[in-house]
N, CA and C atoms as an extended XYZ file, in Angstrom:
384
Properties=species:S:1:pos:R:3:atomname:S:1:resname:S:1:resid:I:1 pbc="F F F"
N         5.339       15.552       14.396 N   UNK     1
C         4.063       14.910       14.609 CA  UNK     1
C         3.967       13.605       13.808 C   UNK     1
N         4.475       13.852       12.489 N   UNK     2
C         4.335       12.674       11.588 CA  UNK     2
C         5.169       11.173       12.281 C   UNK     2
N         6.730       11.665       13.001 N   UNK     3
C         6.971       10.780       13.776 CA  UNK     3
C         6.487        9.745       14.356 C   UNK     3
N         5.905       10.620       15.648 N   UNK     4
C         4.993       10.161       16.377 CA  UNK     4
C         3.467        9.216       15.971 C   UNK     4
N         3.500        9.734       14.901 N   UNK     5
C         1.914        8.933       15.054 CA  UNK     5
C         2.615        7.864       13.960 C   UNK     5
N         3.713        7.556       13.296 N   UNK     6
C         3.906        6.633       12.777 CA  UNK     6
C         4.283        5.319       13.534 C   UNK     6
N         5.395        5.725       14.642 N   UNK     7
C         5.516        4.898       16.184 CA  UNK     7
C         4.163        4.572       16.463 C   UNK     7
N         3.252        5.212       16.518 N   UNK     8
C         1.779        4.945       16.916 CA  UNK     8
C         1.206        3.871       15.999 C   UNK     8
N         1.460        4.129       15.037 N   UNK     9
C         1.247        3.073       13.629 CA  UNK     9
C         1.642        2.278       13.830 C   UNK     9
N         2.636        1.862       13.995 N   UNK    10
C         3.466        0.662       13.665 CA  UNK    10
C         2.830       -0.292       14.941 C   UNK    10
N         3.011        0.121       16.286 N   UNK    11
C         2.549       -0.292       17.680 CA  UNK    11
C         1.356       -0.738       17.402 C   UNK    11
N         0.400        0.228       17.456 N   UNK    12
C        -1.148       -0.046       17.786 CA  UNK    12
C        -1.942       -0.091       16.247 C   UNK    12
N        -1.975        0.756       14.811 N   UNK    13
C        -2.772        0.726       13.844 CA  UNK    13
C        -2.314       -0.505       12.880 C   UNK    13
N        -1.836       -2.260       13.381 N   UNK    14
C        -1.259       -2.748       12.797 CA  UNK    14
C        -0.392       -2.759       11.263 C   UNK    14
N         0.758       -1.549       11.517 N   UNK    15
C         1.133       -0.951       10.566 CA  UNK    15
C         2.696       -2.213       10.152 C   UNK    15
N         3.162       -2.958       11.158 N   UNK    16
C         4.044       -3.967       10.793 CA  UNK    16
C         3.537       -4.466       10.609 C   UNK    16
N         2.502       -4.862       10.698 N   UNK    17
C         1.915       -6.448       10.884 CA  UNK    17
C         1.524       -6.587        9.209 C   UNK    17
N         1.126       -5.311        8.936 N   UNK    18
C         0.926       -5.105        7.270 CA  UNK    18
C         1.913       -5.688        6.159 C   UNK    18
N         3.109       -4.560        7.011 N   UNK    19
C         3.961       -4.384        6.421 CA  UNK    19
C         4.832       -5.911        6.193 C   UNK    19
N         4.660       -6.814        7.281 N   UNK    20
C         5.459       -7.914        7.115 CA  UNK    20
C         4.374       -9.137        6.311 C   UNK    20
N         3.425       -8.371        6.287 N   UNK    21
C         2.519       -9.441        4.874 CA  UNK    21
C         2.734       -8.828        3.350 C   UNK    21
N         3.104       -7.442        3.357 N   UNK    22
C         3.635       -7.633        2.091 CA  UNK    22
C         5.014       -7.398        1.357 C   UNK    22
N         5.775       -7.262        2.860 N   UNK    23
C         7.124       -8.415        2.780 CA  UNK    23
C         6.991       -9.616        2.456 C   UNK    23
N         6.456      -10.294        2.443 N   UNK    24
C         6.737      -11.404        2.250 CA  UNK    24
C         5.584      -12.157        1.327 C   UNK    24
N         4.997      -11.577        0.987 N   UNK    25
C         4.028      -11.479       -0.285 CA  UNK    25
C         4.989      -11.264       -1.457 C   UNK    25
N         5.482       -9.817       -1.191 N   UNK    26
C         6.949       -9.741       -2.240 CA  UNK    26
C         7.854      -10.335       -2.591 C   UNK    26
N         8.314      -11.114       -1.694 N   UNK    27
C         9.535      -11.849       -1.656 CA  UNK    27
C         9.212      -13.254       -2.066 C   UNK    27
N         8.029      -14.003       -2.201 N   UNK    28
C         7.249      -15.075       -2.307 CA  UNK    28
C         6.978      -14.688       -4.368 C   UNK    28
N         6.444      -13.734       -4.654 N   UNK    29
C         6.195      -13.069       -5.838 CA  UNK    29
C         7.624      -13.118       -6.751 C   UNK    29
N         8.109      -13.140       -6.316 N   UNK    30
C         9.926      -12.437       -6.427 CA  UNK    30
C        10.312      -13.363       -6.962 C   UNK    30
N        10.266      -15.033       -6.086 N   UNK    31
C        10.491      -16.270       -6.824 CA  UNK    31
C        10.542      -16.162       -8.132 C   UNK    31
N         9.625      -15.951       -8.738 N   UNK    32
C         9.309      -16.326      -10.053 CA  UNK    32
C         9.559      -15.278      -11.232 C   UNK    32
N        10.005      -15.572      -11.941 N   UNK    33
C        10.006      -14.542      -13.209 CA  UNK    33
C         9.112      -13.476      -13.296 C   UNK    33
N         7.793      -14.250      -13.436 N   UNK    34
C         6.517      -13.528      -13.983 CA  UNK    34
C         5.746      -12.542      -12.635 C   UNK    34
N         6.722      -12.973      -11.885 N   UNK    35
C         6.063      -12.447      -10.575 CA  UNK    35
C         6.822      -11.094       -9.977 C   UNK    35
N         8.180      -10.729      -10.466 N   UNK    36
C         8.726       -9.852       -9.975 CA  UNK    36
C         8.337       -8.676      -10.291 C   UNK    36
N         7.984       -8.276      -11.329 N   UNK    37
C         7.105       -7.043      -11.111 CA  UNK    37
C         5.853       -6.507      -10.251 C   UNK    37
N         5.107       -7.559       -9.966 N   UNK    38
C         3.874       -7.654       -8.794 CA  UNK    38
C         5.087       -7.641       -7.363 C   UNK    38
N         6.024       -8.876       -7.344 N   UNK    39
C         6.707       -8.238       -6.306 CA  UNK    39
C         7.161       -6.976       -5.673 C   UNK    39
N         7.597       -6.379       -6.693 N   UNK    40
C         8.001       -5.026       -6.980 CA  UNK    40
C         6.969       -4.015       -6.174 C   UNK    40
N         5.797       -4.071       -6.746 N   UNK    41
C         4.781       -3.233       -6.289 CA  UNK    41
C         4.418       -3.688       -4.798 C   UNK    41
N         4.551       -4.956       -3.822 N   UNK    42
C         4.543       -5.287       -3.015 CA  UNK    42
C         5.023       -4.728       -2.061 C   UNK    42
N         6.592       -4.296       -2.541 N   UNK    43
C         7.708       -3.526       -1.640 CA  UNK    43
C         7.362       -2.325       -1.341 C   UNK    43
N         6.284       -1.884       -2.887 N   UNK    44
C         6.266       -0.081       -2.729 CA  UNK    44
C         5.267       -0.209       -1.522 C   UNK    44
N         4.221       -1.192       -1.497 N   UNK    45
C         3.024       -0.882       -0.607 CA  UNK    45
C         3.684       -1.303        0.874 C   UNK    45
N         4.253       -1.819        0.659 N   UNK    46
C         5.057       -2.720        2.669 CA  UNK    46
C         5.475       -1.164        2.609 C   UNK    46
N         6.280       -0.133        2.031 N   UNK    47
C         7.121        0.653        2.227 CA  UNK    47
C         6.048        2.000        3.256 C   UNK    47
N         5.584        1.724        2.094 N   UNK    48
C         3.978        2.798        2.738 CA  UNK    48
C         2.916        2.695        3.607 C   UNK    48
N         3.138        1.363        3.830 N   UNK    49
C         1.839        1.021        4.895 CA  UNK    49
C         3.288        0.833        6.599 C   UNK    49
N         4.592        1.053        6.410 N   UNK    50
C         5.061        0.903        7.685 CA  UNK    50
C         5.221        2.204        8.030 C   UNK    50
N         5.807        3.417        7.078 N   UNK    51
C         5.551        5.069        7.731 CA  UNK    51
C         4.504        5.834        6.450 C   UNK    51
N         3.107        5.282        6.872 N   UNK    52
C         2.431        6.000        5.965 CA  UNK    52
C         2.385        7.773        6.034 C   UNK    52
N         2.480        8.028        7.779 N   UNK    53
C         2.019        9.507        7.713 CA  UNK    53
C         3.646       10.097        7.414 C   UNK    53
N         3.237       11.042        6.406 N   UNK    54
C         4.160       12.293        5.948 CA  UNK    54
C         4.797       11.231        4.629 C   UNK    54
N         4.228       10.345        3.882 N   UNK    55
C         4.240       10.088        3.021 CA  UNK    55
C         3.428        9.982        1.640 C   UNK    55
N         2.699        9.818        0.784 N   UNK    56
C         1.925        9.813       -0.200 CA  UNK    56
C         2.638        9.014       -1.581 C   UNK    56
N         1.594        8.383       -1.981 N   UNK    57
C         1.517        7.990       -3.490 CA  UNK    57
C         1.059        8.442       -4.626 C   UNK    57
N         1.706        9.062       -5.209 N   UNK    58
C         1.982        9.412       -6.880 CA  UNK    58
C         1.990        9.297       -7.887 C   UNK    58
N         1.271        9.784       -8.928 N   UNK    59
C         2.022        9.124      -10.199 CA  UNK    59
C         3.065        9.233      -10.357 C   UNK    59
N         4.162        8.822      -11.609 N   UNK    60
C         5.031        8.370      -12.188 CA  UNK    60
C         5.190        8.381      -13.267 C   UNK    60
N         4.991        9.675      -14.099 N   UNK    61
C         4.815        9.550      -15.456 CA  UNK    61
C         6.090        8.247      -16.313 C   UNK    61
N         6.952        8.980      -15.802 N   UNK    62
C         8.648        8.696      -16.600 CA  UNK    62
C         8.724        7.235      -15.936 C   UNK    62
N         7.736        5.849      -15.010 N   UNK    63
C         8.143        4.580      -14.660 CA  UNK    63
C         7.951        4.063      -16.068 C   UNK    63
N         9.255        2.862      -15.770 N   UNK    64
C         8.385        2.109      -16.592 CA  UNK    64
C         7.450        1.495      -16.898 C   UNK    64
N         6.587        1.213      -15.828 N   UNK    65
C         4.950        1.249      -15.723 CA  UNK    65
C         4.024        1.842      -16.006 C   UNK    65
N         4.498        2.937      -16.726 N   UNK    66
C         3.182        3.541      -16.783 CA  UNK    66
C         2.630        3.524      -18.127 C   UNK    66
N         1.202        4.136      -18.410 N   UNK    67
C         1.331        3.604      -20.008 CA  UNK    67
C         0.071        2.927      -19.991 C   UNK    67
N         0.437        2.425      -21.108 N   UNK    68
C        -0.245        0.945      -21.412 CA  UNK    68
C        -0.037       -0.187      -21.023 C   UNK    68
N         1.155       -0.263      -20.780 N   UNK    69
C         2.025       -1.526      -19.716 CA  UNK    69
C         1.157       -1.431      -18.714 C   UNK    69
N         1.484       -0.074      -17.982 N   UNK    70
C         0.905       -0.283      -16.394 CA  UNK    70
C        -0.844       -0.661      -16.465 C   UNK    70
N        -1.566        0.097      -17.157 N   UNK    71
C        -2.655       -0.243      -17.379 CA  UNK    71
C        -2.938       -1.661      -17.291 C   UNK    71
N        -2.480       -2.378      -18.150 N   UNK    72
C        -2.322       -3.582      -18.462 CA  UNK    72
C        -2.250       -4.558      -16.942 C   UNK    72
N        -0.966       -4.028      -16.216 N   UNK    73
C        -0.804       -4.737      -15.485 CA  UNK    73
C        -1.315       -4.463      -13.909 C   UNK    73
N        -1.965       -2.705      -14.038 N   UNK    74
C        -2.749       -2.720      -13.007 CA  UNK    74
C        -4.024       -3.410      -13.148 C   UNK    74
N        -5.041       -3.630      -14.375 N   UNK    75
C        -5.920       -4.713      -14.335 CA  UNK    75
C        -5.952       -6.353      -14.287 C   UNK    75
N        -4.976       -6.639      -14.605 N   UNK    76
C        -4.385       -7.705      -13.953 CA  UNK    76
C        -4.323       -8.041      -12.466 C   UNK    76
N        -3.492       -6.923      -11.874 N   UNK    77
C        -3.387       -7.035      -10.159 CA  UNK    77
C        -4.721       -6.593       -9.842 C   UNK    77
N        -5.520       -6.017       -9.975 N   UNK    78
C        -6.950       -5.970       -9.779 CA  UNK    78
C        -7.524       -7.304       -9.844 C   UNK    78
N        -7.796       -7.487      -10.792 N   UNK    79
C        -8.513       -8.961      -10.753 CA  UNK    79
C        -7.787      -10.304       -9.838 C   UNK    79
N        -6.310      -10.643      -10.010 N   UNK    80
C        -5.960      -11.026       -9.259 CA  UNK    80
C        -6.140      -10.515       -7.587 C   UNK    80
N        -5.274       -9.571       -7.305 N   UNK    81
C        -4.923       -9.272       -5.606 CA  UNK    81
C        -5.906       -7.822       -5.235 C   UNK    81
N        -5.502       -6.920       -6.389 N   UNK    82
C        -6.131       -5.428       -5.705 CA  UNK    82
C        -7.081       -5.510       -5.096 C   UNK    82
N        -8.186       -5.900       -5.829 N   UNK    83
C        -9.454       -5.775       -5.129 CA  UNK    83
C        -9.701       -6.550       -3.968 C   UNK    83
N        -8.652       -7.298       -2.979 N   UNK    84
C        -9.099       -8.177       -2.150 CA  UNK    84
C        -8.618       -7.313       -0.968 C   UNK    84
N        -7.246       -6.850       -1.388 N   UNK    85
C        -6.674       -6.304       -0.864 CA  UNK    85
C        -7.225       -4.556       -0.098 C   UNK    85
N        -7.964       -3.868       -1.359 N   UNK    86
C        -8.552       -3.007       -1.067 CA  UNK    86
C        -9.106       -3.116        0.100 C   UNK    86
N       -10.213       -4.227       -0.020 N   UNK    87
C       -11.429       -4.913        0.737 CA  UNK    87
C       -10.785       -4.538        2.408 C   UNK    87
N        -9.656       -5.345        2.362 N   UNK    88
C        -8.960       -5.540        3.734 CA  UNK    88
C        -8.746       -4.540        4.189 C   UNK    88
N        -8.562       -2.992        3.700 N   UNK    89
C        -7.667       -1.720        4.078 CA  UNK    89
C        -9.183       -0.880        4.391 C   UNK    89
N       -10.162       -1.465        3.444 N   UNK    90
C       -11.825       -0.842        4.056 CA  UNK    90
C       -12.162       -1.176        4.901 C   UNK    90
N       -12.066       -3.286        5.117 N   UNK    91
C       -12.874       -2.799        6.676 CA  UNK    91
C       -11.974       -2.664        7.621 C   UNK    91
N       -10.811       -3.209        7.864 N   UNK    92
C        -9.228       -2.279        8.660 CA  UNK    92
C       -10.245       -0.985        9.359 C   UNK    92
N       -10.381       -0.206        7.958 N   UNK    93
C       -10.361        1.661        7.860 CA  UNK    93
C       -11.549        1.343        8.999 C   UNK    93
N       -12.507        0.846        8.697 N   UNK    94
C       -14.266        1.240        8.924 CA  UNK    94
C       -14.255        0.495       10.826 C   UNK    94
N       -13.043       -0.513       10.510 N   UNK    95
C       -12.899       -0.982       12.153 CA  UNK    95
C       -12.647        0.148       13.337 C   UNK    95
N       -11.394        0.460       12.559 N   UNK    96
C       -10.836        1.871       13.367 CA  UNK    96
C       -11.330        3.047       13.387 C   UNK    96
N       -12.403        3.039       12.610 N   UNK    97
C       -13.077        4.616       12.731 CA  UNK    97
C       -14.175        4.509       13.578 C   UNK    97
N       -14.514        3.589       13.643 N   UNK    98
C       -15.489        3.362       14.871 CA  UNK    98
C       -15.090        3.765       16.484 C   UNK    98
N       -13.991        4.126       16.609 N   UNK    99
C       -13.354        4.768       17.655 CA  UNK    99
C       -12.967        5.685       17.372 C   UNK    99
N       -12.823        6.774       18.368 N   UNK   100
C       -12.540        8.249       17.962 CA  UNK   100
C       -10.884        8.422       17.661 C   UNK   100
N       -10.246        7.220       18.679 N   UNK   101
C        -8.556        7.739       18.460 CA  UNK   101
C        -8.314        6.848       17.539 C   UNK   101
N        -9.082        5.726       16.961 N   UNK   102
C        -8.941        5.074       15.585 CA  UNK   102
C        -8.366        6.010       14.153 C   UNK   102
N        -8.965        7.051       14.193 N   UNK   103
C        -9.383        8.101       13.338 CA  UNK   103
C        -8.340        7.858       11.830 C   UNK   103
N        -7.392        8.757       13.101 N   UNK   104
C        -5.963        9.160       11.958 CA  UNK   104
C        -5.456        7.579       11.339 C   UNK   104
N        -5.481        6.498       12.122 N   UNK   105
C        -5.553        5.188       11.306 CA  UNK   105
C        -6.223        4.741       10.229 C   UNK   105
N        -7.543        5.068       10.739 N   UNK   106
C        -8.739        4.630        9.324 CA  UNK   106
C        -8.148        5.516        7.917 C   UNK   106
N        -7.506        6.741        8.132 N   UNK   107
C        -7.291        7.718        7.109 CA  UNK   107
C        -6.167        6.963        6.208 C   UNK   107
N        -5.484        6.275        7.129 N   UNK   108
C        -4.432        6.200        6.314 CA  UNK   108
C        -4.481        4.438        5.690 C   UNK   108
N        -5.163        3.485        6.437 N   UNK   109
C        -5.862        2.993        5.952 CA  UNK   109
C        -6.527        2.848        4.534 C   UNK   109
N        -7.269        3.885        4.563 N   UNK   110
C        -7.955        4.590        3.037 CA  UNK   110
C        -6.642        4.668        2.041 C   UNK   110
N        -6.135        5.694        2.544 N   UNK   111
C        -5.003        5.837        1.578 CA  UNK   111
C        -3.903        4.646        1.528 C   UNK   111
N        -3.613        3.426        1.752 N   UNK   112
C        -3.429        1.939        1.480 CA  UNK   112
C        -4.187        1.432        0.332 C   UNK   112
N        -5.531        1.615        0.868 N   UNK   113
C        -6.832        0.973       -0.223 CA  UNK   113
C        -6.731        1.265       -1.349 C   UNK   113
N        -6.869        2.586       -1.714 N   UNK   114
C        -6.571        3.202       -2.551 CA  UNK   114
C        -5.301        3.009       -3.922 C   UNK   114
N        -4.138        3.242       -2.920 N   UNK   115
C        -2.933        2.835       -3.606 CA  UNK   115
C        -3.135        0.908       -3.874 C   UNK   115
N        -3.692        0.528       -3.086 N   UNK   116
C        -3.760       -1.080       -3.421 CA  UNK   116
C        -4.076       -1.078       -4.404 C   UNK   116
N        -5.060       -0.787       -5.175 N   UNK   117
C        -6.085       -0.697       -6.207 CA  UNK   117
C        -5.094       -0.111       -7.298 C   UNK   117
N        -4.920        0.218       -7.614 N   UNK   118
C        -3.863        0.557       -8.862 CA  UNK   118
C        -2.025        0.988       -8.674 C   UNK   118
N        -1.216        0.135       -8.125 N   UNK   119
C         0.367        0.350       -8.224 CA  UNK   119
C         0.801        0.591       -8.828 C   UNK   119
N         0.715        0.451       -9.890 N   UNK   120
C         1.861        0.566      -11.322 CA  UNK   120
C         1.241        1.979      -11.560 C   UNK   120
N         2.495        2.544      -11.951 N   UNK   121
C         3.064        3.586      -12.562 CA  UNK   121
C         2.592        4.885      -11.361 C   UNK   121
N         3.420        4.276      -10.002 N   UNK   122
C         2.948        5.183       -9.248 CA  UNK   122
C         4.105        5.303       -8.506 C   UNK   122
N         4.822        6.006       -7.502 N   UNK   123
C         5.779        6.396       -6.479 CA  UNK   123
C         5.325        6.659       -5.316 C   UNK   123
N         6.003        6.326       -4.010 N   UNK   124
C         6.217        6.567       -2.497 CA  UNK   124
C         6.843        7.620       -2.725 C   UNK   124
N         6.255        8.840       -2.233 N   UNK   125
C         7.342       10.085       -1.757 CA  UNK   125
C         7.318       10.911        0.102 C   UNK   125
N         8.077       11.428       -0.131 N   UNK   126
C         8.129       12.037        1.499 CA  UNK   126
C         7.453       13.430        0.849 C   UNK   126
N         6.038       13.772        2.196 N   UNK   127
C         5.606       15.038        2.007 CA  UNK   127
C         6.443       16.017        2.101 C   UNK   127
N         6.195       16.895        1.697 N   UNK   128
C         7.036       18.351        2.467 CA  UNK   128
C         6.585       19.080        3.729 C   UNK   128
């Protein structure tokens, strides 16, 4: 099922279209010294927003992000990008839920927003 509705994703819940903005958000970030760690977190979110279903985001105790570092540098990406970013994955979500077969999009949507809002010291894993 998770398959399927990710093909569905990618096609219709603009799940590349995501994904190739923060490709290349990353890779733009990447340039720079100070930027490769925000790059970094770029890749995790492109990774998750192209097969979100049967995936989830995690903490990470043992990253090196996590901590006080990550703290640090998740309020940082907040003030800079998170919160804009969030913004985009809410009304995305609130677009697609306005239709009934929107649904399972808006959900995962949410769970984008969410992970937007704080990256560091977190992991992409495959559900079970």
């Amino acid at each position: 099922m998770a398959l399927l509705l990710n093909v569905l994703w990618i096609l219709l819940g603009g799940g590349f279209a995501v994904c190739l903005e923060y490709m290349i958000g990353g890779l733009l970030l990447c340039l720079t010294i100070v930027g490769i760690p925000f790059g970094l977190q770029c890749f995790k979110l492109a990774e998750l927003s192209l097969l979100p279903f049967g995936h989830d985001a995690i903490p990470d105790p043992e990253a090196s992000t996590s901590g006080c570092l990550g703290l640090f540098l998740n309020v940082f990406w907040f003030l800079v990008a998170g919160l804009w970013i969030f913004l985009t994955h809410v009304g995305l979500a609130i677009a697609l839920a306005l239709t009934i077969i929107g649904l399972p999009f808006a959900w995962q949507h949410m769970k984008l927003a969410v992970f937007a809002l704080r990256p560091f010291g977190r992991k992409v894993i495959a559900r079970p």
